[in-house]
PDB file of N, CA, C, O and CB in Angstrom:
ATOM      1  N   UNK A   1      88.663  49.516  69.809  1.00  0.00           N
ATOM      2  CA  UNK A   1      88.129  48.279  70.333  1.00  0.00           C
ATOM      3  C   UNK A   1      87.498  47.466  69.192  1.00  0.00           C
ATOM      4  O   UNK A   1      86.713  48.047  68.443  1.00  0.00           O
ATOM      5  CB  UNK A   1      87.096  48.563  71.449  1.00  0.00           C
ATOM      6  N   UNK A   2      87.826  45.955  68.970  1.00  0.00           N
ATOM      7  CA  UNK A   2      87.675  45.300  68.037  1.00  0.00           C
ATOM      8  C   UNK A   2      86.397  44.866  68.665  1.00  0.00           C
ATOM      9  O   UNK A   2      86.397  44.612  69.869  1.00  0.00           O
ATOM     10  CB  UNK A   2      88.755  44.412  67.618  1.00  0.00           C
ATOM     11  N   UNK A   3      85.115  44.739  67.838  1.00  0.00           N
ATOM     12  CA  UNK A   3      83.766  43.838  68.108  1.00  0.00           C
ATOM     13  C   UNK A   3      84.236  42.597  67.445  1.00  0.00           C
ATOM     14  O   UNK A   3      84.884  42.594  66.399  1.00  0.00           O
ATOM     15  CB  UNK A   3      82.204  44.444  67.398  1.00  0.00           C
ATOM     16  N   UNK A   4      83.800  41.323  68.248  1.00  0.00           N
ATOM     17  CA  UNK A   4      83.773  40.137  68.145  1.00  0.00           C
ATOM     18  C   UNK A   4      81.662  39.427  68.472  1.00  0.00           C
ATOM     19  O   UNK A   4      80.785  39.582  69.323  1.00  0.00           O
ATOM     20  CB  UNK A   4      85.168  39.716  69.358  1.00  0.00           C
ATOM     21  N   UNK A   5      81.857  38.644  67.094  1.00  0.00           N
ATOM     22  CA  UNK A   5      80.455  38.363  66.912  1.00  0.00           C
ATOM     23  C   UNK A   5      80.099  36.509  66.873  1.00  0.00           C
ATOM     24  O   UNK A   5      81.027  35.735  67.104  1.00  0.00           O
ATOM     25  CB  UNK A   5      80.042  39.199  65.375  1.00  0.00           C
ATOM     26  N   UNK A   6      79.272  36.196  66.691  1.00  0.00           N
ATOM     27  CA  UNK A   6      79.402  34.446  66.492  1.00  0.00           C
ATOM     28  C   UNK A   6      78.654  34.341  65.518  1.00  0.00           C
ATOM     29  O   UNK A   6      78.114  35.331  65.025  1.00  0.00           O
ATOM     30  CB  UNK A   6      78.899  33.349  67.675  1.00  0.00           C
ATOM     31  N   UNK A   7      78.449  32.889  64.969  1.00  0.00           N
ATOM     32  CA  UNK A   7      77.692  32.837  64.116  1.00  0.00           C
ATOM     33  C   UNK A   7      76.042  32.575  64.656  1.00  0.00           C
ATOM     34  O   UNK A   7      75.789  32.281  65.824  1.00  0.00           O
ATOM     35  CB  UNK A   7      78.301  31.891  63.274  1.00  0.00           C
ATOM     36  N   UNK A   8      75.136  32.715  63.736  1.00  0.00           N
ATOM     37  CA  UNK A   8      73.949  33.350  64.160  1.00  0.00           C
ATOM     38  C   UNK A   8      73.121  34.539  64.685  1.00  0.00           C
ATOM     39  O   UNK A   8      71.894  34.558  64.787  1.00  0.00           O
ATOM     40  CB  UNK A   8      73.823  32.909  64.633  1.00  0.00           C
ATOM     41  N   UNK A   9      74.027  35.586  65.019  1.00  0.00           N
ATOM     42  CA  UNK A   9      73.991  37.146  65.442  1.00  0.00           C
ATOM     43  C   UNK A   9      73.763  37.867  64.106  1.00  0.00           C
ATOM     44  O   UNK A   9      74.372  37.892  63.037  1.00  0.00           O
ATOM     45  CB  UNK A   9      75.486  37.726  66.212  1.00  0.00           C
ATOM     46  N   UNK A  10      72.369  38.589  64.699  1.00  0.00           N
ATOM     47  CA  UNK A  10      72.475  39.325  63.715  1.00  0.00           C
ATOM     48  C   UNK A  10      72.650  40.812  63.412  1.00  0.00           C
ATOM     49  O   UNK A  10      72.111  41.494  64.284  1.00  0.00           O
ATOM     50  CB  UNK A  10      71.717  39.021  63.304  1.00  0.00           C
ATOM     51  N   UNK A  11      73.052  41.304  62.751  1.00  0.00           N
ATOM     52  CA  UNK A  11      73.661  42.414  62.471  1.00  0.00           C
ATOM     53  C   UNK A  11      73.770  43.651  61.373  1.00  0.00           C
ATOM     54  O   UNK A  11      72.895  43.443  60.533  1.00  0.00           O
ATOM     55  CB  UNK A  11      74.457  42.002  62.538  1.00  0.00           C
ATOM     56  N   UNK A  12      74.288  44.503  61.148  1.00  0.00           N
ATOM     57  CA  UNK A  12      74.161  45.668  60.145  1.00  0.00           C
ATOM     58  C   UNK A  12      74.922  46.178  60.001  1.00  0.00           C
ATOM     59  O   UNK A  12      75.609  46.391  61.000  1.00  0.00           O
ATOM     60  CB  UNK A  12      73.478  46.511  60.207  1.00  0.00           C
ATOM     61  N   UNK A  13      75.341  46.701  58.803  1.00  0.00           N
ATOM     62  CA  UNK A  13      76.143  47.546  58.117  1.00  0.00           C
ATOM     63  C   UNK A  13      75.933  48.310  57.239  1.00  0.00           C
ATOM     64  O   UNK A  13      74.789  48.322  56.783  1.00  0.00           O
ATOM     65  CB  UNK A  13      76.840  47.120  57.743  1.00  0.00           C
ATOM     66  N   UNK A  14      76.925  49.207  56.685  1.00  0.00           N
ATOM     67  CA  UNK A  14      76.466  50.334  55.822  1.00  0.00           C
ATOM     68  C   UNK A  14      77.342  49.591  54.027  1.00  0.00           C
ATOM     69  O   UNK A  14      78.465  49.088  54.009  1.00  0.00           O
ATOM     70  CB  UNK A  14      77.284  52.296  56.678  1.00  0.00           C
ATOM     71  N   UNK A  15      76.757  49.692  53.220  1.00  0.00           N
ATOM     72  CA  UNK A  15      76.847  48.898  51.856  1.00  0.00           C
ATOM     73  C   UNK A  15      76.742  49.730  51.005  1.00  0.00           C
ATOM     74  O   UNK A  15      75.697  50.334  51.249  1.00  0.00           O
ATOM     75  CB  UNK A  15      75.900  47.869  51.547  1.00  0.00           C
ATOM     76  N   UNK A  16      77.327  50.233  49.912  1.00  0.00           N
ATOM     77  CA  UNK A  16      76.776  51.008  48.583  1.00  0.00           C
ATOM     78  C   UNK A  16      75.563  51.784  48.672  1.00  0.00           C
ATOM     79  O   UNK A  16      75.210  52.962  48.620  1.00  0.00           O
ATOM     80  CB  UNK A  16      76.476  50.060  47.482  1.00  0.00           C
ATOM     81  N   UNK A  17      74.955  50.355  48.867  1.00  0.00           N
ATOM     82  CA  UNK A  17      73.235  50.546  48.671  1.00  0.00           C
ATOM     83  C   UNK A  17      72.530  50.963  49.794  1.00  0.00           C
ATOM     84  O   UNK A  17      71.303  51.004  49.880  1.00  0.00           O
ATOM     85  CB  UNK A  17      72.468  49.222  48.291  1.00  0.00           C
ATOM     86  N   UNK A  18      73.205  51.221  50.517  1.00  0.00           N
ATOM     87  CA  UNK A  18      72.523  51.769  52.024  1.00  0.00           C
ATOM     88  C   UNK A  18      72.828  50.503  53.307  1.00  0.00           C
ATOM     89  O   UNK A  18      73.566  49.519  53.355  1.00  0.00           O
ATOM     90  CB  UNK A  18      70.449  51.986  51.780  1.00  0.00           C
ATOM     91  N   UNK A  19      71.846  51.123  54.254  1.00  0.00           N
ATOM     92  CA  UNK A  19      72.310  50.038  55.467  1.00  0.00           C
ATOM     93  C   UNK A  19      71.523  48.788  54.597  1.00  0.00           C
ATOM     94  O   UNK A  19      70.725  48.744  53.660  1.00  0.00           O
ATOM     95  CB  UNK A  19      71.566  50.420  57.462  1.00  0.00           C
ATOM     96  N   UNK A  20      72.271  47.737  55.524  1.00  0.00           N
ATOM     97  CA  UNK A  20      72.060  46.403  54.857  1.00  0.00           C
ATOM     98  C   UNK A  20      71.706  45.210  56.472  1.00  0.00           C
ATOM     99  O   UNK A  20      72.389  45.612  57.414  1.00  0.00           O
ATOM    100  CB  UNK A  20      73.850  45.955  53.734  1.00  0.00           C
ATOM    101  N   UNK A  21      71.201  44.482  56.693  1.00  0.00           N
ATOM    102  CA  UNK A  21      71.190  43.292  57.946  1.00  0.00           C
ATOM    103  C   UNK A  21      71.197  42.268  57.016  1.00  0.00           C
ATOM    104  O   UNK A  21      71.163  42.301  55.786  1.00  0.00           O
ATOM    105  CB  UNK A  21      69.787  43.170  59.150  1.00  0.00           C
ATOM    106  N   UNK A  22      71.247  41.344  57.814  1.00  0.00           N
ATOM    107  CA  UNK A  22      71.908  39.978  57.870  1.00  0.00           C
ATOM    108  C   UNK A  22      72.224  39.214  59.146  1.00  0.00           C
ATOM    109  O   UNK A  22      72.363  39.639  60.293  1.00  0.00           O
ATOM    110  CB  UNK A  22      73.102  40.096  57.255  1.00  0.00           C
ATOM    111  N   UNK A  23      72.291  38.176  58.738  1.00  0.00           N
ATOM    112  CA  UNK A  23      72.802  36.654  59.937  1.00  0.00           C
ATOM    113  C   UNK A  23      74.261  36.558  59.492  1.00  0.00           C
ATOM    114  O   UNK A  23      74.640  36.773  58.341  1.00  0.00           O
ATOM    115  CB  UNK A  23      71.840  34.690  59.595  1.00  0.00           C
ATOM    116  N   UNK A  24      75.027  36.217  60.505  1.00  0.00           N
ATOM    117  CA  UNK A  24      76.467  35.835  60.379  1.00  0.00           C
ATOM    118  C   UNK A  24      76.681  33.866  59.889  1.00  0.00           C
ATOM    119  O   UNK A  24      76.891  33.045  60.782  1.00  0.00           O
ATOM    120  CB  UNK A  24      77.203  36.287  62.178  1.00  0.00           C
ATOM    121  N   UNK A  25      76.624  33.631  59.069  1.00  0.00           N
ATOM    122  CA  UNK A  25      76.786  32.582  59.155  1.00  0.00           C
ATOM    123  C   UNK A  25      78.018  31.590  59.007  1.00  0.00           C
ATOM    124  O   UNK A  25      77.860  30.385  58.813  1.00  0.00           O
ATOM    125  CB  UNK A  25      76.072  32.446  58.626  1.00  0.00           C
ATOM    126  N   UNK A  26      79.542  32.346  59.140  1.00  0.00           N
ATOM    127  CA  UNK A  26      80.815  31.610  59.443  1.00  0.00           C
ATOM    128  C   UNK A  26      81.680  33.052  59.778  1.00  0.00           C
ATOM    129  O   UNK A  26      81.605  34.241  59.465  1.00  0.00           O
ATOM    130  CB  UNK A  26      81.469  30.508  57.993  1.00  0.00           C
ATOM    131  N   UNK A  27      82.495  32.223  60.568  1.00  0.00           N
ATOM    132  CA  UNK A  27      83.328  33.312  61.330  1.00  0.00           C
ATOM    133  C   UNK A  27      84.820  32.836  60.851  1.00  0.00           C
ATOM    134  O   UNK A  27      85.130  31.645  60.901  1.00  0.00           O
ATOM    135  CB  UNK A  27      83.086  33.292  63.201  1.00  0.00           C
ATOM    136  N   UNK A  28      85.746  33.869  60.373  1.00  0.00           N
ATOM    137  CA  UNK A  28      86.811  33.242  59.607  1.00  0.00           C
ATOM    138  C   UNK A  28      88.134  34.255  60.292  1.00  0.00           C
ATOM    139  O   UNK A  28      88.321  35.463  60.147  1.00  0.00           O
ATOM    140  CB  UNK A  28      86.499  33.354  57.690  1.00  0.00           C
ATOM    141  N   UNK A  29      88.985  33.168  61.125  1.00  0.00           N
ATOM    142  CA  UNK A  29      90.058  33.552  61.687  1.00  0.00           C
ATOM    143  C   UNK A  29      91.544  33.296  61.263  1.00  0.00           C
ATOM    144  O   UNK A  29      92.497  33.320  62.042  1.00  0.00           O
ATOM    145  CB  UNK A  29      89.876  33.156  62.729  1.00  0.00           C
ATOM    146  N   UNK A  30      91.610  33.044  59.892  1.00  0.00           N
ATOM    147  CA  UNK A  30      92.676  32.903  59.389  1.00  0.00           C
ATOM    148  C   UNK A  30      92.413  33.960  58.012  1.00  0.00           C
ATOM    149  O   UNK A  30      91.526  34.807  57.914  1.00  0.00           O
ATOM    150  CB  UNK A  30      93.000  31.319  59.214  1.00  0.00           C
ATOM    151  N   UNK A  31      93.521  33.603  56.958  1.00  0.00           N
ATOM    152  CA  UNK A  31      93.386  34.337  55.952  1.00  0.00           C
ATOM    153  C   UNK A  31      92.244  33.167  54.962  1.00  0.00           C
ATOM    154  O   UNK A  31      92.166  31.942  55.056  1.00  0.00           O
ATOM    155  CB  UNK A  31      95.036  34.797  55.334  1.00  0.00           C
ATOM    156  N   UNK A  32      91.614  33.946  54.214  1.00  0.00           N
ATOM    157  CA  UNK A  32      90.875  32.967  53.193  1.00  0.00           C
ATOM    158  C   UNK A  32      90.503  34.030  51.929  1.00  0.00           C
ATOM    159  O   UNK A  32      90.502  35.259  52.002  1.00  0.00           O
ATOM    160  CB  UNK A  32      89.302  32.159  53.967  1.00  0.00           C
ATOM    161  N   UNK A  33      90.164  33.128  50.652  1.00  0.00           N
ATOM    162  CA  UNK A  33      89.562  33.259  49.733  1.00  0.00           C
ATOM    163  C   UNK A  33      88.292  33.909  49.185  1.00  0.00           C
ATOM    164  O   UNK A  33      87.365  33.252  49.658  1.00  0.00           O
ATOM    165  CB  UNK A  33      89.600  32.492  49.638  1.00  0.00           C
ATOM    166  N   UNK A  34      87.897  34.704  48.558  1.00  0.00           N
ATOM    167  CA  UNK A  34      86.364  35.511  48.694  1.00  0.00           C
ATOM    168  C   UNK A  34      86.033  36.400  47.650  1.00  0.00           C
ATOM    169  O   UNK A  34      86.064  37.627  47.741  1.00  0.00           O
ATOM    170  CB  UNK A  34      86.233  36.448  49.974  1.00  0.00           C
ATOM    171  N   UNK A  35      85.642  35.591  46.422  1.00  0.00           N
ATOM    172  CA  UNK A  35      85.343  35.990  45.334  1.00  0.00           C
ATOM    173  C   UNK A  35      86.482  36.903  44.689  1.00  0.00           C
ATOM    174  O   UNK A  35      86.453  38.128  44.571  1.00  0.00           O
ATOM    175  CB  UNK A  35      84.129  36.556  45.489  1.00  0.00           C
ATOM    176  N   UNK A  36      87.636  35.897  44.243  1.00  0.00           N
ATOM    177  CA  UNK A  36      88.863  35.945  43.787  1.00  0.00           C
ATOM    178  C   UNK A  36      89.951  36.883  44.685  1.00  0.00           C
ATOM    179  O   UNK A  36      91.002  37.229  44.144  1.00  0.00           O
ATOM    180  CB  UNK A  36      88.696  36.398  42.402  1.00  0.00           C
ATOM    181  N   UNK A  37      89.688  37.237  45.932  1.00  0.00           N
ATOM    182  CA  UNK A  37      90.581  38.116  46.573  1.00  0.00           C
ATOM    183  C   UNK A  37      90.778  37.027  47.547  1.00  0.00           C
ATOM    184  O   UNK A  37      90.117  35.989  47.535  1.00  0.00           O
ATOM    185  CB  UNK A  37      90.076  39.637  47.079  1.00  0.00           C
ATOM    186  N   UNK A  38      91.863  37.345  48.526  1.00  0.00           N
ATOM    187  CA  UNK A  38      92.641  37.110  49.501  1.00  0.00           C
ATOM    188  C   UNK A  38      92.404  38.155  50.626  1.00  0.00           C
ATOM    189  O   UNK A  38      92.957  39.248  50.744  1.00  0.00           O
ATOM    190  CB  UNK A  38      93.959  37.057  49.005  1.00  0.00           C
ATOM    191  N   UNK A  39      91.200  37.429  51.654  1.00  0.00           N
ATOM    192  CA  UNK A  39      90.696  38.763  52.619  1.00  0.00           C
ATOM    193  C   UNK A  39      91.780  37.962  54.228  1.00  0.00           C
ATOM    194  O   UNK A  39      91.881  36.763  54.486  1.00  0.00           O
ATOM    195  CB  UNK A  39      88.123  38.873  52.905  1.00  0.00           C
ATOM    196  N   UNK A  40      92.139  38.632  54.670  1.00  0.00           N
ATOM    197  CA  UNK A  40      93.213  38.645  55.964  1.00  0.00           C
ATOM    198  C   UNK A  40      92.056  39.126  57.570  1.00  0.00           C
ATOM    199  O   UNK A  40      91.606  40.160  58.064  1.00  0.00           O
ATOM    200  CB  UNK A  40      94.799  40.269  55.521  1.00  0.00           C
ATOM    201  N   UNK A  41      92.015  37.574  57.869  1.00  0.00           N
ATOM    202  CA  UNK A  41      91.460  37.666  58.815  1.00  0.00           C
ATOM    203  C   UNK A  41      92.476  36.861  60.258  1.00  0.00           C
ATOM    204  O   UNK A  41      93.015  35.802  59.936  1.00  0.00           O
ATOM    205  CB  UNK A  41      90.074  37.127  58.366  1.00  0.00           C
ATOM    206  N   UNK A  42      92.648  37.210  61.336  1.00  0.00           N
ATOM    207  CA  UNK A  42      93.231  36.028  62.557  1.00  0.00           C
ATOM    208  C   UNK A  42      92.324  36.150  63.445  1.00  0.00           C
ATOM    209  O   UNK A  42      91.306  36.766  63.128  1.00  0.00           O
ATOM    210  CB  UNK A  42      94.750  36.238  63.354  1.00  0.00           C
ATOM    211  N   UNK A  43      92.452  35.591  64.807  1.00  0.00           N
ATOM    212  CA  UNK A  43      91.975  35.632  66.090  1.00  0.00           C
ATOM    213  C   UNK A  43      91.922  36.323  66.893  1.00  0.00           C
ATOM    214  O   UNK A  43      91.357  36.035  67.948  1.00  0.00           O
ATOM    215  CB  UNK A  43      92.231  35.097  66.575  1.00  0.00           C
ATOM    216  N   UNK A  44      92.462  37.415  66.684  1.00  0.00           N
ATOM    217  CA  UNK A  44      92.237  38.919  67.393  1.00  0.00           C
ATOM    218  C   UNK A  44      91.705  39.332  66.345  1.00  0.00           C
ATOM    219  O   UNK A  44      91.275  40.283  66.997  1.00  0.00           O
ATOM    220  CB  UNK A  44      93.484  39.908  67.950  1.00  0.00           C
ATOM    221  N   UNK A  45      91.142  39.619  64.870  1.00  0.00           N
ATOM    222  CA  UNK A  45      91.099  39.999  64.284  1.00  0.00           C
ATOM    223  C   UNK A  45      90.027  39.446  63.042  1.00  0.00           C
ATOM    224  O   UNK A  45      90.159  39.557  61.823  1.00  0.00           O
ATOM    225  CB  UNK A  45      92.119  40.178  64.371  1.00  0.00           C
ATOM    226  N   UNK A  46      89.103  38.916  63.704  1.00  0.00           N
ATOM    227  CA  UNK A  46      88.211  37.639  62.383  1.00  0.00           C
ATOM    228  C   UNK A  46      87.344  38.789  61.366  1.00  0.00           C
ATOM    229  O   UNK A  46      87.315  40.004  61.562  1.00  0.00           O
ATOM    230  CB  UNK A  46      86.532  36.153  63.425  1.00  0.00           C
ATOM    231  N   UNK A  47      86.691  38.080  60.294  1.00  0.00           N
ATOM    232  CA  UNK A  47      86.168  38.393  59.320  1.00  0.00           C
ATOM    233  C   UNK A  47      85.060  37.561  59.570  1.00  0.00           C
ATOM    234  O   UNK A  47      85.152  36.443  60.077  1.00  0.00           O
ATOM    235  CB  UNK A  47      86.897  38.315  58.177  1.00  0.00           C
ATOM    236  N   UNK A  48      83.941  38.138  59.191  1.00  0.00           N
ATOM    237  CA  UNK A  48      82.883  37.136  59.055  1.00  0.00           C
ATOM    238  C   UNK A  48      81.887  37.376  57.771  1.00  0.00           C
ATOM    239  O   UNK A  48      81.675  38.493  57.298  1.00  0.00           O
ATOM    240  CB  UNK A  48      82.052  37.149  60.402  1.00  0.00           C
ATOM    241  N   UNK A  49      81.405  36.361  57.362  1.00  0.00           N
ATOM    242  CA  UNK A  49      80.793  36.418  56.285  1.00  0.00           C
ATOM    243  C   UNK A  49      79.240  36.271  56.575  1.00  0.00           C
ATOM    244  O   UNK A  49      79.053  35.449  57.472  1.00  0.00           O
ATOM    245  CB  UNK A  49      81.368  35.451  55.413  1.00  0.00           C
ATOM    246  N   UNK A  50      77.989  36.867  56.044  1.00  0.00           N
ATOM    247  CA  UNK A  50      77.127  37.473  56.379  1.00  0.00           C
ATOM    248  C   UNK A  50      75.778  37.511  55.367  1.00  0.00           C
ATOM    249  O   UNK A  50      75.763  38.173  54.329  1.00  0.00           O
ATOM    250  CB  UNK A  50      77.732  38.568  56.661  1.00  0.00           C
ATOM    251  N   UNK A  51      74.521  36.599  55.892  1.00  0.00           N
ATOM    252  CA  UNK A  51      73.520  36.671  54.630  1.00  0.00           C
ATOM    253  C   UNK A  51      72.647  37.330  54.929  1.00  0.00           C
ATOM    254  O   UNK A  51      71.885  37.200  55.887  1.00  0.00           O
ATOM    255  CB  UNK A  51      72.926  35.539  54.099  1.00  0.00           C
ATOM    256  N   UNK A  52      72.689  38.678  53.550  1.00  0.00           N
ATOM    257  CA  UNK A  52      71.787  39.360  53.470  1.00  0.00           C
ATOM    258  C   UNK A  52      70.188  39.307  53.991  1.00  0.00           C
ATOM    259  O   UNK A  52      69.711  38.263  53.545  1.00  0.00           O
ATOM    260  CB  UNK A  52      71.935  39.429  52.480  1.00  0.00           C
ATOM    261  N   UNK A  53      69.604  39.738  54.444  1.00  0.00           N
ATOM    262  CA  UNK A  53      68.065  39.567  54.858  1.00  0.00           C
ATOM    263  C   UNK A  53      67.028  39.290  53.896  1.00  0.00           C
ATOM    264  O   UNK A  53      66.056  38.541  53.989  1.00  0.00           O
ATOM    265  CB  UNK A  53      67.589  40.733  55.467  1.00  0.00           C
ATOM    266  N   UNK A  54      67.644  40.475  52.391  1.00  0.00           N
ATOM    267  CA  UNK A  54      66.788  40.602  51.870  1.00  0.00           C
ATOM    268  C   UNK A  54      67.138  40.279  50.535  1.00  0.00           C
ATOM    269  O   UNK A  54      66.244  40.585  49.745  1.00  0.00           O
ATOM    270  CB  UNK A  54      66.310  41.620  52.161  1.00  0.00           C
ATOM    271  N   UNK A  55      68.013  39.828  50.084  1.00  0.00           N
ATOM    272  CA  UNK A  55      68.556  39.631  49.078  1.00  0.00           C
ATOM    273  C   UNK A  55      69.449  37.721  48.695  1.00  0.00           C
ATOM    274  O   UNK A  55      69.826  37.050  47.734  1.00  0.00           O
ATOM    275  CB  UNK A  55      69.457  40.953  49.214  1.00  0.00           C
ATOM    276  N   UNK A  56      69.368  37.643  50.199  1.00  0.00           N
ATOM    277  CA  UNK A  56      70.487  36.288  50.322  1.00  0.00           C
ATOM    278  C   UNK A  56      72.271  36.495  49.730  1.00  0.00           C
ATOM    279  O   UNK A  56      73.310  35.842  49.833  1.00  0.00           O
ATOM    280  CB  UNK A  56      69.706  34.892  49.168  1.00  0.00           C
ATOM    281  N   UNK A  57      72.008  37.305  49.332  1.00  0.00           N
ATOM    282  CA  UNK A  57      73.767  37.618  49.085  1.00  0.00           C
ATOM    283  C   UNK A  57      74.820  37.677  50.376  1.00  0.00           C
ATOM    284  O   UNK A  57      74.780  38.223  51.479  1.00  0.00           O
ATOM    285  CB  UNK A  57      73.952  39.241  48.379  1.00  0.00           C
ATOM    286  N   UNK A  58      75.552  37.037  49.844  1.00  0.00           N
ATOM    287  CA  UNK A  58      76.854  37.067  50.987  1.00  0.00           C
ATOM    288  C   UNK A  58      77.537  38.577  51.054  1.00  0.00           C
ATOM    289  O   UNK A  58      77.606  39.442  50.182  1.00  0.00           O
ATOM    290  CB  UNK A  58      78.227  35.863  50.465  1.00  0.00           C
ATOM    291  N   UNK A  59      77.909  38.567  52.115  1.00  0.00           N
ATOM    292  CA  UNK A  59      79.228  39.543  52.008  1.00  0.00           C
ATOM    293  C   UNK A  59      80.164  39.438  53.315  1.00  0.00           C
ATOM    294  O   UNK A  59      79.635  39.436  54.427  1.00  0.00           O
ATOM    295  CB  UNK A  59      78.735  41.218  51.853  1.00  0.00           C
ATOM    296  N   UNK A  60      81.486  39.356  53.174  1.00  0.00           N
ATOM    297  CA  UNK A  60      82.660  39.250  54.208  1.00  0.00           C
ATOM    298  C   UNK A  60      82.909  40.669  54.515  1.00  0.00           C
ATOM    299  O   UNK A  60      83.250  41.517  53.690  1.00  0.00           O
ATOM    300  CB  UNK A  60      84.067  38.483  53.643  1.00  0.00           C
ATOM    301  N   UNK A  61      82.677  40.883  55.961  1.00  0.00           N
ATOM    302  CA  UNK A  61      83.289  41.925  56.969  1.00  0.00           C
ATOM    303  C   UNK A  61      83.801  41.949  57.986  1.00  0.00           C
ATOM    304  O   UNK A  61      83.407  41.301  58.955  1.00  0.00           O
ATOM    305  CB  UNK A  61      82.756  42.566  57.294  1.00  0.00           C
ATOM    306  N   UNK A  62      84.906  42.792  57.979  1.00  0.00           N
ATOM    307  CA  UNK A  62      85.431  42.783  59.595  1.00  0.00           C
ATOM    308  C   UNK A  62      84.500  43.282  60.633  1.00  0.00           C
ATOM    309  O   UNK A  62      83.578  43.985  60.221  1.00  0.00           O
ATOM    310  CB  UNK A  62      86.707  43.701  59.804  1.00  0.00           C
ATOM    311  N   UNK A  63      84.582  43.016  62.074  1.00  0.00           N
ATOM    312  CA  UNK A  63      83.758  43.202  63.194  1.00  0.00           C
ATOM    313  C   UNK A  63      84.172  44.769  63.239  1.00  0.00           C
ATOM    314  O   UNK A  63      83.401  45.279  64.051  1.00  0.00           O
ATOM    315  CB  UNK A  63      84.084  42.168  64.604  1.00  0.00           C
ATOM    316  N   UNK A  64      84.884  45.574  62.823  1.00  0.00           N
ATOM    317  CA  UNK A  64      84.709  46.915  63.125  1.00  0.00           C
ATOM    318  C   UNK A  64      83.518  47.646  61.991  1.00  0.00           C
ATOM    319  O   UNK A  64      83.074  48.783  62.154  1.00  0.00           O
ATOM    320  CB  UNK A  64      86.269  47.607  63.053  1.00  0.00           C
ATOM    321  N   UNK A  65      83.107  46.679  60.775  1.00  0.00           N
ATOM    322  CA  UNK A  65      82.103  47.503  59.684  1.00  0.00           C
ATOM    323  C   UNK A  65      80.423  47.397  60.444  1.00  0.00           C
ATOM    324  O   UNK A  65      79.395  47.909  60.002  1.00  0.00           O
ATOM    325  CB  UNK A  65      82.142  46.515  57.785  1.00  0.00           C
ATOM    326  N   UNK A  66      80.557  46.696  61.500  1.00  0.00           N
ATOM    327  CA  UNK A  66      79.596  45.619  61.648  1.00  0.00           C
ATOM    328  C   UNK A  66      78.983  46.092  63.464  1.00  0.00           C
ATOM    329  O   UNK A  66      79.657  46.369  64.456  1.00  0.00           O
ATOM    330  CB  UNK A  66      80.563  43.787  61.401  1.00  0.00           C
ATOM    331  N   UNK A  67      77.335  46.010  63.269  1.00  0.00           N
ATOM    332  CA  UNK A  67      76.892  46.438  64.614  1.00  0.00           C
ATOM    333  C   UNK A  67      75.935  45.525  64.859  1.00  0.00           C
ATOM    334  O   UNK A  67      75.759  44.775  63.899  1.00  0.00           O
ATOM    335  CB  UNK A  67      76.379  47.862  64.771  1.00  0.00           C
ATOM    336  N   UNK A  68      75.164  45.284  65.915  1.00  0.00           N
ATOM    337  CA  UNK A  68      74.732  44.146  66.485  1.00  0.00           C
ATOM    338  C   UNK A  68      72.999  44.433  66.509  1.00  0.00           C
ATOM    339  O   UNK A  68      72.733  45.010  67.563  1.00  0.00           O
ATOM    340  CB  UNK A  68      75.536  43.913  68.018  1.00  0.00           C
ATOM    341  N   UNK A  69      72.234  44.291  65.991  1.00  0.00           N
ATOM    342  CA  UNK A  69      71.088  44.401  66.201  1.00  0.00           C
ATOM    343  C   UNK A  69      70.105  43.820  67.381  1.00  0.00           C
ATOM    344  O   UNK A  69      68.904  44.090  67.372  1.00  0.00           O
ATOM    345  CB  UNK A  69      70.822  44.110  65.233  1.00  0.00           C
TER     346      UNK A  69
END
């Protein structure tokens, strides 16, 4: 089961550095661009990109890395 999120939800994941939260702040349903890669996202299937709480760093994840606080 795919999780689907919006923007403004906030959320958590697991990162290198341990769990990480954040705000969703764009939801991306096509393929796009993301610090020189080509990340593959559609409409059954989006990517969303995500600012850190504590750091302000971005990071793009699919709704399956991703849990809802």
């Amino acid at each position: 089961m795919e999780k689907h999120f919006k923007i403004g939800d906030h959320v958590t994941w697991n990162s290198e550095a341990g769990r990480v939260s954040g705000t969703i702040i764009r939801v991306h349903t096509s393929d796009f661009q993301y610090k020189g890669y080509t990340h593959h996202a559609s409409d059954e299937d989006p990517q969303y990109e995500i600012k850190s709480d504590k750091t302000d760093h971005i990071a793009a994840h699919k709704g399956k890395a991703l849990k809802k606080l």
